[in-house]
C-alpha positions as CSV (number, residue, x, y, z in Angstrom):
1,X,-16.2,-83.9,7.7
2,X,-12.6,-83.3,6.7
3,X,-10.2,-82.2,9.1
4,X,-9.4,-78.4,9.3
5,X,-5.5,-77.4,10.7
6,X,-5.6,-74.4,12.7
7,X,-3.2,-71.4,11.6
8,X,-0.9,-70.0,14.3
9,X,-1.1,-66.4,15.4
10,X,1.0,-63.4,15.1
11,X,1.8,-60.0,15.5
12,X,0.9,-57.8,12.7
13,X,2.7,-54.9,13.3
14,X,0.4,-52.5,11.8
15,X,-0.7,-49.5,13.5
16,X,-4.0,-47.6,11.9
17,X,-5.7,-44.6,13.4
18,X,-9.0,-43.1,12.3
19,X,-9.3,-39.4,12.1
20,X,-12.5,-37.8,12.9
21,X,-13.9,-34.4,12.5
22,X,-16.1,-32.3,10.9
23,X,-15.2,-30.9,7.1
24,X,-13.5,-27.5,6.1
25,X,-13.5,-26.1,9.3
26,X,-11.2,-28.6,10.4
27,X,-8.8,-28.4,7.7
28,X,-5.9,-26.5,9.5
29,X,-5.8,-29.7,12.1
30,X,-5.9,-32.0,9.4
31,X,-3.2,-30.2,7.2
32,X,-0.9,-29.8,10.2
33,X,-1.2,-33.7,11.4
34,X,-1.1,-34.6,7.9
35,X,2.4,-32.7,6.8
36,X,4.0,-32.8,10.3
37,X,2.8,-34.9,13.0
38,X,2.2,-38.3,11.2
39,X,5.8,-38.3,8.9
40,X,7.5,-38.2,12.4
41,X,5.7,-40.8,13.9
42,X,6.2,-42.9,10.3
43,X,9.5,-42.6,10.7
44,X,10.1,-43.8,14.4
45,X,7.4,-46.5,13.3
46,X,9.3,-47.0,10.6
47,X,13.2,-47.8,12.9
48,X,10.4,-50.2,14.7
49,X,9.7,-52.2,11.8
50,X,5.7,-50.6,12.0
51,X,3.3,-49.9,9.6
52,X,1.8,-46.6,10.5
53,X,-1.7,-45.5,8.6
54,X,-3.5,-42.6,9.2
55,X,-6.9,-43.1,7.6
56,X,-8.6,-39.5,6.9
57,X,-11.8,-40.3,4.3
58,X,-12.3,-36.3,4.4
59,X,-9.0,-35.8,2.6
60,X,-9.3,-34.8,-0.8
61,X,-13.3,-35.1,-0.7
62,X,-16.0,-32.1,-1.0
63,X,-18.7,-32.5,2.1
64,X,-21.1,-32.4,-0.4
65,X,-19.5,-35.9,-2.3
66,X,-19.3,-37.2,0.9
67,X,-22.9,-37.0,1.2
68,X,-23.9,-40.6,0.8
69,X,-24.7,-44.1,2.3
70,X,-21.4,-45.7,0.9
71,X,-18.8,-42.9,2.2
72,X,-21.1,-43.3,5.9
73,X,-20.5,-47.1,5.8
74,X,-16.7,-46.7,4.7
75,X,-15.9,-44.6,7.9
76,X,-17.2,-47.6,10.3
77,X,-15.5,-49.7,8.3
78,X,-12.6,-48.4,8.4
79,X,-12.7,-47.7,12.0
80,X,-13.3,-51.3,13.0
81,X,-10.1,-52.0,10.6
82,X,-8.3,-49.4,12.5
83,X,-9.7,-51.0,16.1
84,X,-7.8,-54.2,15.3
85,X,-4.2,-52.2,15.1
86,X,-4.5,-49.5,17.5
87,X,-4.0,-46.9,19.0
88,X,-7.0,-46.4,16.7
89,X,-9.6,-43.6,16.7
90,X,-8.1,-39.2,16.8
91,X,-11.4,-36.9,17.0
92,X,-11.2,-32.8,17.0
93,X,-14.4,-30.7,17.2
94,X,-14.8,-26.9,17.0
95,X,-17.9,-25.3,16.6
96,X,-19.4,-27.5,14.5
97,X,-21.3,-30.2,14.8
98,X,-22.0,-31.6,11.1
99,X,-23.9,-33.1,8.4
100,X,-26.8,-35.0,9.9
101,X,-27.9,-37.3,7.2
102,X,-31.9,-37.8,6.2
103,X,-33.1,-40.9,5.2
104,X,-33.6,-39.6,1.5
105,X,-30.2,-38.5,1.4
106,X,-29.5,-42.7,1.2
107,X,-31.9,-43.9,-1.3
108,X,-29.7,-45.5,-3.2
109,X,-27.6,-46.9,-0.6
110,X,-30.7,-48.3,1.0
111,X,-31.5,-50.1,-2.3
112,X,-27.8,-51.4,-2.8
113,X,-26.4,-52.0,0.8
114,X,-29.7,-53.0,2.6
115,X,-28.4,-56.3,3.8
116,X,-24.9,-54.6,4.5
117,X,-23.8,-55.0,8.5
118,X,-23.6,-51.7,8.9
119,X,-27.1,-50.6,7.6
120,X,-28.6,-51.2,10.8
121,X,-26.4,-48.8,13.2
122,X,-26.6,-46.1,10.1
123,X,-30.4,-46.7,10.4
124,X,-30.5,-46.1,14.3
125,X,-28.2,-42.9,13.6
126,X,-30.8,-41.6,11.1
127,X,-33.0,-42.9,13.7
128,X,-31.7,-40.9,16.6
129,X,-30.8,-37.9,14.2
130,X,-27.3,-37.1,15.1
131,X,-24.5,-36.3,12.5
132,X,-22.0,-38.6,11.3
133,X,-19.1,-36.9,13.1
134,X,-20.9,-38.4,16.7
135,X,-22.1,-41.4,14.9
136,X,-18.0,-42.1,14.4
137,X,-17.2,-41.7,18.1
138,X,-20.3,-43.2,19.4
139,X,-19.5,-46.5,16.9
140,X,-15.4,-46.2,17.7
141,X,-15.4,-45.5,21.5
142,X,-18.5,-44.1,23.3
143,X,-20.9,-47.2,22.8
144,X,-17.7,-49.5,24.0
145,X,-16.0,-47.9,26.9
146,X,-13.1,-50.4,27.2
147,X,-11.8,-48.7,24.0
148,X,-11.0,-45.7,25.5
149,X,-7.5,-46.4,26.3
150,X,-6.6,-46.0,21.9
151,X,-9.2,-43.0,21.5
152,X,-8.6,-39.4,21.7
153,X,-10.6,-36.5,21.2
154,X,-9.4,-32.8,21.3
155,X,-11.7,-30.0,21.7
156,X,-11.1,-26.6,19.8
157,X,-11.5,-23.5,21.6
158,X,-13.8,-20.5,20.3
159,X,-11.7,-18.4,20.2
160,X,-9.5,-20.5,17.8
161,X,-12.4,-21.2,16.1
162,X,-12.6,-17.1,15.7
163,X,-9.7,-16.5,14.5
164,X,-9.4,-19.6,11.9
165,X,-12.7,-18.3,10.2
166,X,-11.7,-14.3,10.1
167,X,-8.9,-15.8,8.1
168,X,-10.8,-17.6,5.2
169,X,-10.7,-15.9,2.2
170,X,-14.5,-16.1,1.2
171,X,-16.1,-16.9,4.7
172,X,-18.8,-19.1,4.9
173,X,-20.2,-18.7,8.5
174,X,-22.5,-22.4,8.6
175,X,-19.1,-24.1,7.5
176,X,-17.7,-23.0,10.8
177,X,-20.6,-22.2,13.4
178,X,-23.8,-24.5,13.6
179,X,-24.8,-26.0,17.0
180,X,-27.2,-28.1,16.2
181,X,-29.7,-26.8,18.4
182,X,-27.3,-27.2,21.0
183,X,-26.6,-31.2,20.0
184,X,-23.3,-29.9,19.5
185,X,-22.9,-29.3,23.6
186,X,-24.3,-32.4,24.4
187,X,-21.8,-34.5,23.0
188,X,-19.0,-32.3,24.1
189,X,-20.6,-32.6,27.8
190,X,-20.7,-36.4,27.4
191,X,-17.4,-36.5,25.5
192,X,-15.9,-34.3,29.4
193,X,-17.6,-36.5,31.3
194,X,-15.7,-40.0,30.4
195,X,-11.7,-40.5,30.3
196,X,-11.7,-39.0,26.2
197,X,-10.5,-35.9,26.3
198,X,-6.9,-35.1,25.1
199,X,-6.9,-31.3,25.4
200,X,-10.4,-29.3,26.3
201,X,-9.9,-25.9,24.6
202,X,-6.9,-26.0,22.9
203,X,-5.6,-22.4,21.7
204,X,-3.4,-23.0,18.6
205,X,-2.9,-25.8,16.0
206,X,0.5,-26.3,17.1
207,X,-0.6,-27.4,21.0
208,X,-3.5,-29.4,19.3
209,X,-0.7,-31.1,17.0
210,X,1.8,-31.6,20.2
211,X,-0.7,-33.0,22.1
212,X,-1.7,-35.5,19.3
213,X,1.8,-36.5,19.1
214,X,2.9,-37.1,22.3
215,X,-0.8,-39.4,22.8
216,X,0.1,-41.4,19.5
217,X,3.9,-41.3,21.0
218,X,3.0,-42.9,24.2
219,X,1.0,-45.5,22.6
220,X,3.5,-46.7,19.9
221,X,6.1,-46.8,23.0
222,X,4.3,-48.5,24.8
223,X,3.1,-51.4,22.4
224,X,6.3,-51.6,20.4
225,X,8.7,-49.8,22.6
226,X,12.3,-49.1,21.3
227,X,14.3,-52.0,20.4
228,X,11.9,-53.7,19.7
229,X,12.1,-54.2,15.9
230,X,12.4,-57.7,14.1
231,X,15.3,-58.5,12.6
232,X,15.6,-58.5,8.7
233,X,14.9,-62.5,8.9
234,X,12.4,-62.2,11.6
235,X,10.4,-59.9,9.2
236,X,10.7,-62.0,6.1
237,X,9.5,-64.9,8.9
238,X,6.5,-63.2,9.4
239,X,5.7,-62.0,5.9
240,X,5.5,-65.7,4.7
241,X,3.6,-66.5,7.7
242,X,0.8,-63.8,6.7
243,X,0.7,-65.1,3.2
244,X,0.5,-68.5,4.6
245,X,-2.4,-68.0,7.0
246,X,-4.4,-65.9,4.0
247,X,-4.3,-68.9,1.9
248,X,-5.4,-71.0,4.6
249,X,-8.6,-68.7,5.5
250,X,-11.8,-70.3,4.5
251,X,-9.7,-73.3,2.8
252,X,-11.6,-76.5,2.3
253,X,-8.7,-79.2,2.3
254,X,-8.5,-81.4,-0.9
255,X,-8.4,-85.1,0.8
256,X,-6.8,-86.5,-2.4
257,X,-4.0,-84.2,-3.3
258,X,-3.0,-84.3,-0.1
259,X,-2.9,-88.1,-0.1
260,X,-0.9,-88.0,-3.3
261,X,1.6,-85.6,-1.8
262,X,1.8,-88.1,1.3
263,X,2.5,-91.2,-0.4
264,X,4.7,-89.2,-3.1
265,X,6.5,-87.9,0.2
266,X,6.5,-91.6,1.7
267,X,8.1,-93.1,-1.9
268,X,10.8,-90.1,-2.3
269,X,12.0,-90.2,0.8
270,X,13.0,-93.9,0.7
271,X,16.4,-94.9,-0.2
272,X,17.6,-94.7,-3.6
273,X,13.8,-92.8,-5.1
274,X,14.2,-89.2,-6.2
275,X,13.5,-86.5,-3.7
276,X,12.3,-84.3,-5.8
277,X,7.9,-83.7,-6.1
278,X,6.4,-80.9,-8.3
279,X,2.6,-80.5,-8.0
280,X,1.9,-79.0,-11.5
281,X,-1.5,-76.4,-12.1
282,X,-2.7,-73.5,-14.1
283,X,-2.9,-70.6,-11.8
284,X,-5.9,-69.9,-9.6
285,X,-6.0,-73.5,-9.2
286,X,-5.1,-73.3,-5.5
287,X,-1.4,-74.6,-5.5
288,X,-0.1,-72.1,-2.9
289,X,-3.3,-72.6,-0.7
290,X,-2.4,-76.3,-1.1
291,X,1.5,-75.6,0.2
292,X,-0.1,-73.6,3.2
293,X,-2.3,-76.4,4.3
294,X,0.3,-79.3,3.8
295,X,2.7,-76.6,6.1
296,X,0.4,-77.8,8.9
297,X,-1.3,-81.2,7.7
298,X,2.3,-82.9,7.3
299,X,3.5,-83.1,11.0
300,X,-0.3,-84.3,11.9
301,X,0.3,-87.5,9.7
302,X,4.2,-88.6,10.7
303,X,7.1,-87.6,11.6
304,X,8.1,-84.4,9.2
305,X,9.7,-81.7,9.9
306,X,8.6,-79.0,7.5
307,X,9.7,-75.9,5.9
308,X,7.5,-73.7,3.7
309,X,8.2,-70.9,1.1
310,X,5.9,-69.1,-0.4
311,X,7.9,-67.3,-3.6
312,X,7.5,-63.6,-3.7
313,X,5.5,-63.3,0.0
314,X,8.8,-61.7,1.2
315,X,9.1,-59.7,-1.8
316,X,12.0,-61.3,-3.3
317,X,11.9,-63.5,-5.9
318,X,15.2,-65.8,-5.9
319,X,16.7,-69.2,-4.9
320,X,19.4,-67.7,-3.3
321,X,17.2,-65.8,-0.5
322,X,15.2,-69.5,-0.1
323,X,18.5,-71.1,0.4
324,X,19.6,-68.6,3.1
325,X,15.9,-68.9,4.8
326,X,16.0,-72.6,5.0
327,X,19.9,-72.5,6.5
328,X,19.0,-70.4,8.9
329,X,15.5,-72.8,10.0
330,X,17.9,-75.8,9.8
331,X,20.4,-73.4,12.4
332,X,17.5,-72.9,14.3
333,X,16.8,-77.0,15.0
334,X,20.1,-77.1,17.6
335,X,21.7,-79.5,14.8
336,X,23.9,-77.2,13.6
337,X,26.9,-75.8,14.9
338,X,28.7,-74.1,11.7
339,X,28.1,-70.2,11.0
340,X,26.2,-69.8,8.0
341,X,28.6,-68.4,5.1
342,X,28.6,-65.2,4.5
343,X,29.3,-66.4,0.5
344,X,26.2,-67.5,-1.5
345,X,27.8,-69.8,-3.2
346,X,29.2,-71.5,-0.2
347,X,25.7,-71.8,1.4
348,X,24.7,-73.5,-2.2
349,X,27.2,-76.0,-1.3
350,X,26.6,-76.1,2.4
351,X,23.0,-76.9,1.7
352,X,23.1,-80.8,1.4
353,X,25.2,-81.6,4.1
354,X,23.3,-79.3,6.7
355,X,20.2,-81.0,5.4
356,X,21.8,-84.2,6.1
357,X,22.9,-83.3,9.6
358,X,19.6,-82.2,11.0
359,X,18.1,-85.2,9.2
360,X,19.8,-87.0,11.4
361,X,20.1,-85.4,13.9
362,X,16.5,-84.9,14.4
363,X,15.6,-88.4,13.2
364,X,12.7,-86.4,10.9
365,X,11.8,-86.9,7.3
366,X,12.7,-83.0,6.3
367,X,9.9,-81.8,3.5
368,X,10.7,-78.3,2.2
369,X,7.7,-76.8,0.4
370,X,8.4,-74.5,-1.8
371,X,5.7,-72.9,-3.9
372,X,5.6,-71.0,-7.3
373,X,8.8,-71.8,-9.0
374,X,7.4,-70.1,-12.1
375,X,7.8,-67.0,-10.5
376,X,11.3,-67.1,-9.4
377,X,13.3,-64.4,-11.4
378,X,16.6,-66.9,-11.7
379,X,18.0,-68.1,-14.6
380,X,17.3,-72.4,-15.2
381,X,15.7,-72.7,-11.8
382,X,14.9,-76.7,-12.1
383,X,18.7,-76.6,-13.1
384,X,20.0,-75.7,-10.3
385,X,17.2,-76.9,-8.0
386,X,18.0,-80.7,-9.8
387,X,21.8,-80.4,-8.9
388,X,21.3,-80.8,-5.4
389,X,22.4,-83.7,-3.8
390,X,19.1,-84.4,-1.8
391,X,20.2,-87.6,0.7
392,X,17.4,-90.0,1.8
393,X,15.1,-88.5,4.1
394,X,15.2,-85.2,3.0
395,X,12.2,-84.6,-0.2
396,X,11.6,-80.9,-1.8
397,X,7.8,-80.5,-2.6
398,X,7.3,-77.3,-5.7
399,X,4.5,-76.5,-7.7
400,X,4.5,-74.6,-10.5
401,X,2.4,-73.8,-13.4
402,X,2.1,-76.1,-16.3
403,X,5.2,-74.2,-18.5
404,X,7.6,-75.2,-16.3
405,X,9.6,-78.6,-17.4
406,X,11.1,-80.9,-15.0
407,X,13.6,-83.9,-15.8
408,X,11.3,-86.9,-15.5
409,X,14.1,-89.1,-14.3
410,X,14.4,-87.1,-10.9
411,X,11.4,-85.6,-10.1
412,X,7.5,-87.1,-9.4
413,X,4.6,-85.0,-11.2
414,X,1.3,-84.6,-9.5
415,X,-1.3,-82.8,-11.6
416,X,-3.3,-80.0,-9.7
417,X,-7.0,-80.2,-10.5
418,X,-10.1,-78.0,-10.7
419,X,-12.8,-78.4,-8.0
420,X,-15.2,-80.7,-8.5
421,X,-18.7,-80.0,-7.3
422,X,-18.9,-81.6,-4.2
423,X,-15.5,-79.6,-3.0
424,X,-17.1,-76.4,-4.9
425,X,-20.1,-76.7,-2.9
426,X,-17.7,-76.8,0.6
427,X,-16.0,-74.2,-0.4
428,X,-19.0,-72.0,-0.4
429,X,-20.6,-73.2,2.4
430,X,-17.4,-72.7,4.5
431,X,-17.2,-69.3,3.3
432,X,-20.7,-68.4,4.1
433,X,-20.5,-69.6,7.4
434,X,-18.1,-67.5,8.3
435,X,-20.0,-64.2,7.4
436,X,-23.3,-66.1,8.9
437,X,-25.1,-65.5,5.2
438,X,-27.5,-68.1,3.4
439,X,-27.2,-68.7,-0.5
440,X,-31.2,-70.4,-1.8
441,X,-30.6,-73.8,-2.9
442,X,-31.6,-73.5,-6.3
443,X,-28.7,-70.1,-6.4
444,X,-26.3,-72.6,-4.8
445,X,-26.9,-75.1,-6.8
446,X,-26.4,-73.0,-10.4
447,X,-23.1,-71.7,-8.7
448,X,-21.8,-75.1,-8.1
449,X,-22.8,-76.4,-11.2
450,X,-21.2,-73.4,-13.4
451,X,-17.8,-74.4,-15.3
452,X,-16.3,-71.3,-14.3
453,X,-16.3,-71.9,-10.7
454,X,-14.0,-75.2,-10.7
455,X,-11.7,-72.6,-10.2
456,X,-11.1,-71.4,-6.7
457,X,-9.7,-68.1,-7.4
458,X,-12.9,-67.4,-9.8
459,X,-15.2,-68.9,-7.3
460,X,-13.5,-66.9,-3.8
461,X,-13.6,-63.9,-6.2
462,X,-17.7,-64.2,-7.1
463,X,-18.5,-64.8,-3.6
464,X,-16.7,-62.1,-2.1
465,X,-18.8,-59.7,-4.7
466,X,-21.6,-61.6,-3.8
467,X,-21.4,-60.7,0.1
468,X,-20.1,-57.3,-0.6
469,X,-22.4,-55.4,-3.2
470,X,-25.7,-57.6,-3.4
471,X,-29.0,-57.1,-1.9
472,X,-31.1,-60.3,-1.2
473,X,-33.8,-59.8,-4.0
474,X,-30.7,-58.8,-6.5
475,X,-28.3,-61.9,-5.7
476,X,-29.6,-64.0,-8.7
477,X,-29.4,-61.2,-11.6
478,X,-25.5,-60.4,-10.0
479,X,-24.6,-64.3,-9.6
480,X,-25.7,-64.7,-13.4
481,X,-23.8,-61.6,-14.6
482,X,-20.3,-62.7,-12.6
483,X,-20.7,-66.2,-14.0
484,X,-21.0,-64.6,-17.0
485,X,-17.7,-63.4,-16.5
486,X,-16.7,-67.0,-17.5
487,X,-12.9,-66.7,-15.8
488,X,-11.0,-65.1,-13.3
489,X,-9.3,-62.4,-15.3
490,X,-12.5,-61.4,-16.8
491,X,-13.9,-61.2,-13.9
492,X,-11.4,-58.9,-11.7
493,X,-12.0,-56.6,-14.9
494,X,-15.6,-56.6,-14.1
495,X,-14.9,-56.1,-10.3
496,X,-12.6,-53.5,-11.0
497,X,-14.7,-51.7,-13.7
498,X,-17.5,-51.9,-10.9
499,X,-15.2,-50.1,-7.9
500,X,-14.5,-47.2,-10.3
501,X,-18.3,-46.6,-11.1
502,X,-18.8,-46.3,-7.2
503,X,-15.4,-44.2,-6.6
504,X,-15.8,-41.8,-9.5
505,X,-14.4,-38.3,-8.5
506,X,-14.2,-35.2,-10.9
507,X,-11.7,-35.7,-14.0
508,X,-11.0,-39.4,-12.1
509,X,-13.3,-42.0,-13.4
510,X,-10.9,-45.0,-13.2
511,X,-9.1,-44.7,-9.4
512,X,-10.3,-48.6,-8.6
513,X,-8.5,-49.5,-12.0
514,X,-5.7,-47.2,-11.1
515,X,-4.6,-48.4,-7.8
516,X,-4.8,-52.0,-9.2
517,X,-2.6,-50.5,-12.0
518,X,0.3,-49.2,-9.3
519,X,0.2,-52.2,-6.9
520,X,1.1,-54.8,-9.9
521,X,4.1,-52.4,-11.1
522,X,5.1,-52.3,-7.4
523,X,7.9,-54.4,-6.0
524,X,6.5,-55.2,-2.5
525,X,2.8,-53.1,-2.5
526,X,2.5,-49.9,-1.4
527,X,1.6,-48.0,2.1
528,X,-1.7,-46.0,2.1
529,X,-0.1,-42.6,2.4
530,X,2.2,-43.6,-0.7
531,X,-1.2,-44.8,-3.1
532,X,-3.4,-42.4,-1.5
533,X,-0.2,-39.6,-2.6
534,X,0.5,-41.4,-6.0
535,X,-3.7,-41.5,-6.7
536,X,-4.3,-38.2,-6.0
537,X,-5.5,-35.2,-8.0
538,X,-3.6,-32.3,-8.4
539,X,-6.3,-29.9,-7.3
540,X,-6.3,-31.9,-4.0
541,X,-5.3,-30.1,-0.9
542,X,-2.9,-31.9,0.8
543,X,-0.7,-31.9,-1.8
């Protein structure tokens, strides 16, 4: 079996909270958190270098769309995303208890989604015959008490509830009023009766918005409290060590290339050879998955000291930002004891010789991956890369796609191949393992043997579209239609083209294909709230 590096931990920063309620009757709570609690709280997040999300799947939706399998399975999804970066899980209930689903009303979710690891809880829900408002706070909080600490729930009073429905323009008394044959009481009895309950009977929006506040407040103090924000260069640390880890997830290690980078490593960094290695692939070959597994390989097999950039991960896109991130990891070895320049060009020159001195000084080979020079926005970037004055010791590993020309003279080529089977097949068993799910032999075996999976971003790709959308007795007629495909562009076309079939929405019958379309024009992504804002129709409410 070949040996697996484990990826280091680290703190996300991300901070998601689930709101839960019922539909229209709730909408003055919603609008009020949505346009005046939570842009506060985004921007003290925000001084604390944290992501803040609110995730509200009733927000721009009728109750009748919502009616369906998919949008049931999205909300516990989403609230064990939101579980992982809490405080996690608001609920606010009024006098209404909510749409308690039948089995009929999921038909076709049954048919698609059967194997899904939701379907079971959804089935005990239908089951016990409670709406999905208590199915999300029996699934967030009340069916795993240690939770309770990141959940809230704040309980409207009647009177409240009066006077928000006398002032509805064409009132609708069922949207407002429906006990449940008093199912509604019950939960609010068990909801009293545990350590839940924010505010029992508030008597305006604005105390029910206050009280939200100060909750989320107290949490967000308390788990990154004031001062507690990442410097600029601690942040871009951490966003190449997220990139890094997500390459290595589910990574089957290539024995040979990284033997070919070892001894290519072992030859530059001998006196007098070049120090210069490019590893050279078409993209979706699995370079930069490659650079995040030699990050932590390399030190296992000598003595390296290793520094790894991942182009773009960080949002920037130029050698003089890599230059100032490798000064300041060189600072960090103790070796050096001149301020870096505040003058880029002084750093370019500073480079070498701070190279040199923690070569020395640590007695280390120094290897400094850097992946994707073929998207680094600089003008003759081998250039100026070839024009350093590498000393013996010190070796700069690239990769690149196969446009890129190097001088032949200075640097060592290494050709990136596709998978062959034997890898393919590890690949998807290691992938499979982790979700616990079982391809049948002969499946696996057309997979492996398919030309369009020797490459691993076609291959991750089919799989995850595999696990997500097909039912056991279907998995055969999907594999054959995303091998079909035949590459990895076609294919996220397909993917995409398939997420805006199951997202339609009135006068939007492309929003999959439209988010994709903003995220690729975007300089560093987007946050929720902006796509969500940026996505949204103009008939939608919380505009």
């Amino acid at each position: 079996m070949t040996e697996q590096v484990p990826s280091p931990q680290f703190n996300s920063r991300n901070i998601r909270i689930f709101l839960s309620s019922t539909f229209m009757d709730m909408n003055a709570e919603r609008n009020y958190l949505l346009t005046k609690v939570m842009p506060e709280l985004r921007r003290i997040c925000r001084e604390r270098a944290v992501t803040l999300t609110e995730i509200d799947l009733r927000w721009g939706v009728s109750e009748e769309d919502s009616r369906n399998g998919l949008t049931v399975e999205l909300c516990l999804m989403e609230i064990d995303n939101c579980r992982n970066h809490p405080p996690f899980f608001i609920g606010f209930l009024g006098e209404r208890y909510g749409w308690i689903p039948r089995h009929h009303d999921l038909l076709s979710y049954w048919e698609s989604r059967k194997e899904s690891p939701y379907a079971q809880r959804i089935q005990q829900a239908l089951e016990q015959g409670i709406s999905v408002t208590e199915l999300e706070m029996r699934y967030a909080f009340l069916e795993n008490p240690s939770a309770s600490d990141h959940a809230r729930i704040f309980l409207r009073s009647k009177e409240l509830t009066d006077a928000l429905f006398a002032e509805q323009e064409n009132p609708q008394r069922e949207g407002f009023y429906d006990p449940a044959d008093n199912k509604l009481d019950t939960l609010k009895d068990e909801l009293r009766s545990g350590p839940f309950v924010g505010i029992d009977g508030y008597k305006s929006v604005e105390q029910f918005g206050q009280a939200v506040y100060e909750f989320l407040y107290e949490q967000i103090d308390n788990i990154y409290p004031s001062g507690s924000a990442p410097s600029t260069e601690e942040q871009r640390e951490r966003s190449h060590k997220i990139y890094s880890a997500s390459r290595r997830q589910e990574y089957v290690p290539l024995p040979d290339m990284r033997n070919k980078v070892l001894h290519a490593i072992i030859d530059a960094a001998d006196a007098g050879k070049s120090g210069y290695v490019l590893i050279r692939g078409e993209s979706g070959l699995g370079k930069s998955a490659l650079i995040a597994d030699l990050q932590l390989w390399l030190p296992t097999q000598g003595n390296y000291w290793v520094h790894c950039h991942h182009t773009g991960s960080d949002g920037s896109h130029f050698l003089d930002d890599w230059v100032l991130r490798i000064l300041n990891a060189l600072k960090s070895s103790g070796h050096l004891s001149d301020p870096i320049s505040e003058s880029v060009k002084q750093r370019w020159e500073d480079l070498p010789m701070a190279l040199r001195s923690v070569q020395q000084g640590l007695n280390q080979t120094l290897v400094v991956l850097l992946d994707a020079l073929d998207q680094m926005h600089d003008e003759d970037v081998i250039g100026r890369l070839s024009e350093l004055f590498l000393v013996p010791g010190v070796v700069l590993v690239a990769t690149a796609t196969p446009q890129i020309e190097v001088p032949v003279d200075r640097w060592q080529i290494l050709t990136m191949d596709s998978l062959n089977q034997s890898t393919r097949r590890a690949m998807i068993e290691a992938y499979l393992k982790r979700f616990d799910k079982n391809l049948d032999p002969a499946l696996l075996n057309t997979i492996v043997a398919d030309d369009a999976t020797r490459v691993p971003l076609f291959l991750r790709l089919m799989l995850e579209e595999l696990r997500l959308h097909a039912a056991h007795e279907t998995l055969g007629v999907l594999a054959q239609e995303l091998l079909a495909t035949n590459n990895a562009a076609a294919l996220f076309k397909h993917v995409l083209q398939g997420l805006d079939r199951d997202f339609v929405r009135p006068n939007q019958t492309n929003l999959a294909s439209q988010a994709a379309q903003l995220l690729a024009l975007s300089w560093r992504g987007l946050f929720e709230h902006d796509l969500s804002f940026l996505l949204a129709s103009p008939t939608d409410d919380c505009l």
